[in-house]
C-alpha positions in Angstrom: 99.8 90.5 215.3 98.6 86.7 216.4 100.4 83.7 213.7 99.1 80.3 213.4 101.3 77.4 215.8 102.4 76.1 212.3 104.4 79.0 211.9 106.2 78.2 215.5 106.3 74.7 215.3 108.3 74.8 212.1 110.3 78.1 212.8 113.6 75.8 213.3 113.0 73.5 211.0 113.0 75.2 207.4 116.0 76.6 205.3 118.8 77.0 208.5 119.4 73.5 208.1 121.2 74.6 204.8 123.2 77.4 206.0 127.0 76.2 205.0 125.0 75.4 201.5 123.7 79.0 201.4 126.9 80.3 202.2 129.1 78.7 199.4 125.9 79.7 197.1 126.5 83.0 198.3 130.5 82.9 197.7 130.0 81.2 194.2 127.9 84.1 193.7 130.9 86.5 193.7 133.4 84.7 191.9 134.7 82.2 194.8 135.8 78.9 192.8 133.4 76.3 195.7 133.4 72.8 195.2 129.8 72.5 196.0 128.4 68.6 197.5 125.6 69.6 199.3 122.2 68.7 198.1 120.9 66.2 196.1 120.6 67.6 192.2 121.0 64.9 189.4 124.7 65.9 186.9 122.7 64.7 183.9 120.1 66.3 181.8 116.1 65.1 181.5 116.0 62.9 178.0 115.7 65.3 175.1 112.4 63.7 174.6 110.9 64.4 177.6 112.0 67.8 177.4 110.4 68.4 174.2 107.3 65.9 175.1 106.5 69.1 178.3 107.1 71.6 175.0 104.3 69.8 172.8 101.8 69.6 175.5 102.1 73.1 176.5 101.8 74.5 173.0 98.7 72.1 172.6 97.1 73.7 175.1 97.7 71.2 177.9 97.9 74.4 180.4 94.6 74.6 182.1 93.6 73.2 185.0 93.8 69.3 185.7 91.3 67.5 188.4 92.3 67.0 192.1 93.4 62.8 191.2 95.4 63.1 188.8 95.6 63.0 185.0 94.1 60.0 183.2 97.3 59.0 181.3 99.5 59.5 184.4 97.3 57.2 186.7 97.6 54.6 184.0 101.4 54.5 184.0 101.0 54.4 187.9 99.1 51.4 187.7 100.9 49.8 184.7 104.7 50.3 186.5 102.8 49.3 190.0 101.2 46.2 188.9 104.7 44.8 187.7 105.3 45.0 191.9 101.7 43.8 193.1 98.7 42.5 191.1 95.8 44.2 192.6 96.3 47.9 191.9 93.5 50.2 190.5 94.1 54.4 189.6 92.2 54.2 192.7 95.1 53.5 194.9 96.6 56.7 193.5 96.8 60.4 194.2 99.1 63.0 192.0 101.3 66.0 193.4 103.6 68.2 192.6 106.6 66.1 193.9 107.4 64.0 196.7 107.4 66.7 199.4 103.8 67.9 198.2 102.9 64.1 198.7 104.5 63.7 202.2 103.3 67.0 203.4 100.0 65.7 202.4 99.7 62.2 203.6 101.3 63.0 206.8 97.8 66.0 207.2 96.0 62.6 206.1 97.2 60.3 208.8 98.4 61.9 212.2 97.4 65.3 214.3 98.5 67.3 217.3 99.7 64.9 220.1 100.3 62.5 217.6 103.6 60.6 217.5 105.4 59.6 213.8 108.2 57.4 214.2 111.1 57.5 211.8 114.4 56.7 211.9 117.7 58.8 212.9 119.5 60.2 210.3 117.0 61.3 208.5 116.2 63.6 205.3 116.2 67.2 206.6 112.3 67.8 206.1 110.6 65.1 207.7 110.5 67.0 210.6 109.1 69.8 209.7 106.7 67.7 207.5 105.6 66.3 211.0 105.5 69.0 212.9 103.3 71.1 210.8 100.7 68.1 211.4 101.3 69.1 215.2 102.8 65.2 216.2 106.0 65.0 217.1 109.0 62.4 216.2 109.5 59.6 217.9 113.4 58.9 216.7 115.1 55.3 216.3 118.3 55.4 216.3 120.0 54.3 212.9 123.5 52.7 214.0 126.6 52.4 211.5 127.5 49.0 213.2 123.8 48.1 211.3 124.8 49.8 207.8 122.3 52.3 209.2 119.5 49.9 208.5 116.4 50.2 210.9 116.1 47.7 213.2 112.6 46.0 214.1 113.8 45.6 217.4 115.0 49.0 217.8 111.4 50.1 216.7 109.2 48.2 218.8 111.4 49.9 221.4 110.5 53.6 220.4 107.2 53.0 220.2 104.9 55.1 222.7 100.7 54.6 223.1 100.8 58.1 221.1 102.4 56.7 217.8 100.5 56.3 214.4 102.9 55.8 211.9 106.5 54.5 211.0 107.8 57.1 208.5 110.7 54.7 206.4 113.1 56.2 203.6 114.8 53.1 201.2 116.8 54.2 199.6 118.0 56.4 202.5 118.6 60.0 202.5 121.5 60.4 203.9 122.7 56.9 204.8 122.2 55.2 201.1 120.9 52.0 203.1 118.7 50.2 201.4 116.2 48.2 203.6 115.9 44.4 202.5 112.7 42.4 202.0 113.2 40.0 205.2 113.6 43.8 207.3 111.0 45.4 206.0 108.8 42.0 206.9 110.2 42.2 210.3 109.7 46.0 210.5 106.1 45.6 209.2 105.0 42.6 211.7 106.0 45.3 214.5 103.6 47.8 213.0 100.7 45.2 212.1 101.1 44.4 216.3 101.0 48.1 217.2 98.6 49.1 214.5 100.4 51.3 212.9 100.7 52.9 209.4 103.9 52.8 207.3 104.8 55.8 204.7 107.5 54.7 202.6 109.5 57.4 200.7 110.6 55.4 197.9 112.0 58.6 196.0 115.4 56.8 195.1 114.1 53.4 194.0 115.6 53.6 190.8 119.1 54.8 192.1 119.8 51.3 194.0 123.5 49.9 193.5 123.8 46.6 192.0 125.0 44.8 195.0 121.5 45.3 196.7 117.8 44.2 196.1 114.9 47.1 196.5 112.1 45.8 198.3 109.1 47.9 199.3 106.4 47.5 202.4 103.7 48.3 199.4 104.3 45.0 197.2 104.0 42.8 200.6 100.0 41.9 201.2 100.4 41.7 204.5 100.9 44.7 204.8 99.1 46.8 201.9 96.2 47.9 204.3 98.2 50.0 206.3 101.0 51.2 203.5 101.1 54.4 201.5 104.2 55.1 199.3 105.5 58.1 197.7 107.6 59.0 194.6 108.6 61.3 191.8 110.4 61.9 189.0 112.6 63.8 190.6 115.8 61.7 191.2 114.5 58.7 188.4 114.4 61.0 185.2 116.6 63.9 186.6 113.4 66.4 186.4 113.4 67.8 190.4 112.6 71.1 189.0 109.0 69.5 187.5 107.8 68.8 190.5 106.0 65.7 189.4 105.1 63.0 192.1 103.0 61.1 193.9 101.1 59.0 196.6 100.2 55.0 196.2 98.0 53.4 199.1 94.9 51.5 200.1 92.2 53.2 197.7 89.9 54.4 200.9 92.6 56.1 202.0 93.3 57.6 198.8 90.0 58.8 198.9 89.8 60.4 202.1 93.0 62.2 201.1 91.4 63.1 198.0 89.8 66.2 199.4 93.0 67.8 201.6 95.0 67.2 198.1 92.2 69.1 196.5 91.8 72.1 199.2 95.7 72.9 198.9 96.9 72.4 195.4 93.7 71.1 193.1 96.0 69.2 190.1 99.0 69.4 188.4 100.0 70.9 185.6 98.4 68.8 182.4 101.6 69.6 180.3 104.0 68.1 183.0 101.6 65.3 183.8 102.0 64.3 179.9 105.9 64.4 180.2 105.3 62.3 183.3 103.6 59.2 181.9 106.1 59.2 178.7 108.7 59.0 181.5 107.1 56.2 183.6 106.0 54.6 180.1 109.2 54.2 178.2 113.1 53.3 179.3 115.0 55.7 180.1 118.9 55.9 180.5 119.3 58.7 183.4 118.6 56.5 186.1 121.3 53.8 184.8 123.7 56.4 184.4 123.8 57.9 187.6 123.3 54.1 189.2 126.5 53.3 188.0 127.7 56.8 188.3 127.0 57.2 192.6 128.2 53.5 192.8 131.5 54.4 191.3 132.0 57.9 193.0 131.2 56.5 196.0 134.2 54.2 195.5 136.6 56.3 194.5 135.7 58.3 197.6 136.4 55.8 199.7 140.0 54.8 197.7 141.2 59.0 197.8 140.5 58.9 201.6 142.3 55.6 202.1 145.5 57.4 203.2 143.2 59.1 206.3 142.6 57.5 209.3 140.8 60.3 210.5 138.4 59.9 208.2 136.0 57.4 207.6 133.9 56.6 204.3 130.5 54.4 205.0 129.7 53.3 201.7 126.2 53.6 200.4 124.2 50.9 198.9 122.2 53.3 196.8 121.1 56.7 196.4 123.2 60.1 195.7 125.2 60.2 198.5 128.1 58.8 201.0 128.3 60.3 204.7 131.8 60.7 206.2 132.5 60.2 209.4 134.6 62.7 210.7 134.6 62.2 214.7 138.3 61.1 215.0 139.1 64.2 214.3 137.3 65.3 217.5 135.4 68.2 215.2 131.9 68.2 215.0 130.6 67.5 211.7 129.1 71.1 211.8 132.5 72.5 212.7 134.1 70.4 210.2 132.0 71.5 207.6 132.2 74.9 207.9 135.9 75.0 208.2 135.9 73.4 205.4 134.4 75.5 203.3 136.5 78.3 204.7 139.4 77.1 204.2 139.1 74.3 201.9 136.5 75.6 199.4 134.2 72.4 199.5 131.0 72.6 200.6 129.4 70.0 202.4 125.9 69.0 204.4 126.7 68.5 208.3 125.2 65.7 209.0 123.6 67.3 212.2 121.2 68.6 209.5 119.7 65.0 209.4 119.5 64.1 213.2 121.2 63.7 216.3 122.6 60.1 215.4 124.5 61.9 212.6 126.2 64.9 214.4 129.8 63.5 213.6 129.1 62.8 209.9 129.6 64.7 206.8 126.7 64.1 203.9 129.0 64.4 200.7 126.5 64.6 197.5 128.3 62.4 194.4 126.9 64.5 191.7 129.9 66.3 190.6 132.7 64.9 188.3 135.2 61.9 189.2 138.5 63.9 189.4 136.3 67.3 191.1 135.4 64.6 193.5 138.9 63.2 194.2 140.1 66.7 194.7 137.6 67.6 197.6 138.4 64.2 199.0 142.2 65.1 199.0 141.0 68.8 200.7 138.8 66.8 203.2 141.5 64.7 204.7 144.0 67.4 204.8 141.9 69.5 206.5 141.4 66.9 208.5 145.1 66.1 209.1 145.5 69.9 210.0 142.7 70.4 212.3 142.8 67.3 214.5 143.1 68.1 218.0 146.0 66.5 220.1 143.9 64.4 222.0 142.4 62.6 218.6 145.7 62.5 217.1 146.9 60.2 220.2 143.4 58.0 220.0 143.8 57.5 216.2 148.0 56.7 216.4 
């Protein structure tokens, strides 16, 4: 039977990325005791009221179908929490899906094609690949360097850029990094773009989850460059609701609008009753993104003080998001190797950060969303796995 080139384009770039997290799902399942710091699920619980808010609307009837934009109240919220970043937003400059990868998926479709090239920085979040790919383009990678705090450089950009590339795909906070990119970068990042005429999608997914010691700043509230910038969002990380599925796009309204009808042909709506949960969330103040703020910022910290005795072991502290990558190259173990040793012998389970890119093959991506002392204890595993795997040649390098 013939398949579709989607279905080859993306058969390497789908759920093999999360084997050693399918694995310790799978020895959890029969009654192994796994620390598990893989992906990226909030450890508090959606507000009560928000919970029961999704309840009301669905026994009101708020279950049929919804229109292709979004629902009125949500698109009002958009434009009331937008405006507070840039003064000239209409509901026009927004589009509603069910999440963030819904909305990437969707805007890539809306912005590049088959010999196409999408530029984006390496690490990177495990889908963006495939989320270009299915489009046909290809990645263009710049190369995210720890001696940089992993923050793209403007000048590294400029460099990547080939006569096929259409758009600078950015992540701030960043998944798996935790840099956050400043203003005075994202100007310099966005002057490259306005010379090469390019488009900028910002996944701003973790905007609420940056640490106090660091300033958000977004390509969208610059107008310079809102002509050419589409962000994208959720609920998902903000309000601790990833399984609502509630997101969406923000850019220039005619692009909006000529995404309007691809948003329409794959998903037409979302769901009414979580759309009503979604504007009380973007509405009112809510304390799960506080909590884990100061939550991640602490973990992240005591990471780094439980791994002080390691030399062969190296925290790079975030500056926001749900996570702190390790690197783990002194030990002269591939972060892959690494990470499945140690959940063989260690009973942690980890992300290698191969899964993110080439640039991050000797990291570990270590997910904060487990309990202060769980998390010193897989720190104390980490390093004496570390201490017991090292190979002599490492062990001589790192005296």
């Amino acid at each position: 039977m013939r398949y579709a080139s989607i279905t080859d384009r993306l058969a390497d770039l789908g759920s093999g990325r999360w084997a050693v997290h399918s694995e310790a799902r799978r020895m959890k399942s029969v009654g192994e005791d796994i620390i598990e710091l893989t992906i990226g699920e909030p450890d508090v619980a959606p507000d009560k009221a928000l919970l029961d808010e999704a309840a009301r609307a669905m026994y009101a009837g708020r279950t049929r179908y919804s229109n292709g934009r979004g629902e009125p109240s949500v698109l009002k919220t958009l434009v009331d929490k937008y405006s507070r970043r840039r003064a000239d937003v209409t509901a026009e400059n927004f589009l509603c899906f069910p999440g963030t990868q819904t909305a990437l998926f969707t805007v890539m479709a809306g912005l590049v094609e088959t010999g196409d090239g999408v530029l984006v920085g390496d690490p990177l979040y495990a889908t963006y690949e495939g989320v270009i790919a299915s489009t046909g383009a290809h990645p263009v990678f710049v190369p995210l360097r720890p001696e940089n705090r992993f923050h793209m450089q403007a000048e590294d950009l400029e460099r990547a850029i080939t006569p096929e590339c259409r758009v600078v795909l950015l992540n701030t906070p960043h998944n798996p990094t935790g840099a956050v990119l400043t203003a005075d970068e994202i100007r310099a990042i966005g002057e490259v773009c306005r010379k090469h005429d390019l488009w900028i999608l910002c996944d701003e997914v973790y905007e609420q989850l940056v640490f106090d010691t660091t300033e958000f700043a977004s390509p969208f509230d610059m107008p310079e460059l809102a002509e050419r910038t589409i962000v994208v969002s959720s609920i998902s990380k903000s309000h601790a609701a990833p399984g609502f599925r509630s997101g969406w796009a923000a850019g220039p309204a005619e692009f909006c609008a000529r995404l309007l009808p691809v948003s329409e042909t794959m998903l037409f709506g979302v769901q009414p009753f979580i759309a009503d949960m979604t504007a009380m969330a973007l509405s009112q103040d809510f304390q799960m993104a506080p909590t884990m703020r100061a939550n991640f910022s602490r973990r992240a910290l005591i990471a780094e003080k439980a791994l002080a005795g390691t030399n062969l072991v190296k925290p790079m502290l975030p500056e926001g998001g749900m996570f702190i990558l390790l690197d783990v190259s002194a030990t002269g173990l591939s972060g892959t190797d690494f990470a499945w040793e140690l959940l063989r012998q260690e009973k942690v389970a980890v992300m290698p950060g191969a899964s993110f890119g080439a640039e991050a093959a000797g990291f570990l991506r270590i997910s904060l969303t487990v309990p202060d002392e769980v998390l010193v204890t897989a720190m104390q595993r980490i390093a004496s796995l570390a201490a017991r795997l090292v190979s002599p040649s490492a062990q001589r390098a790192t005296a």
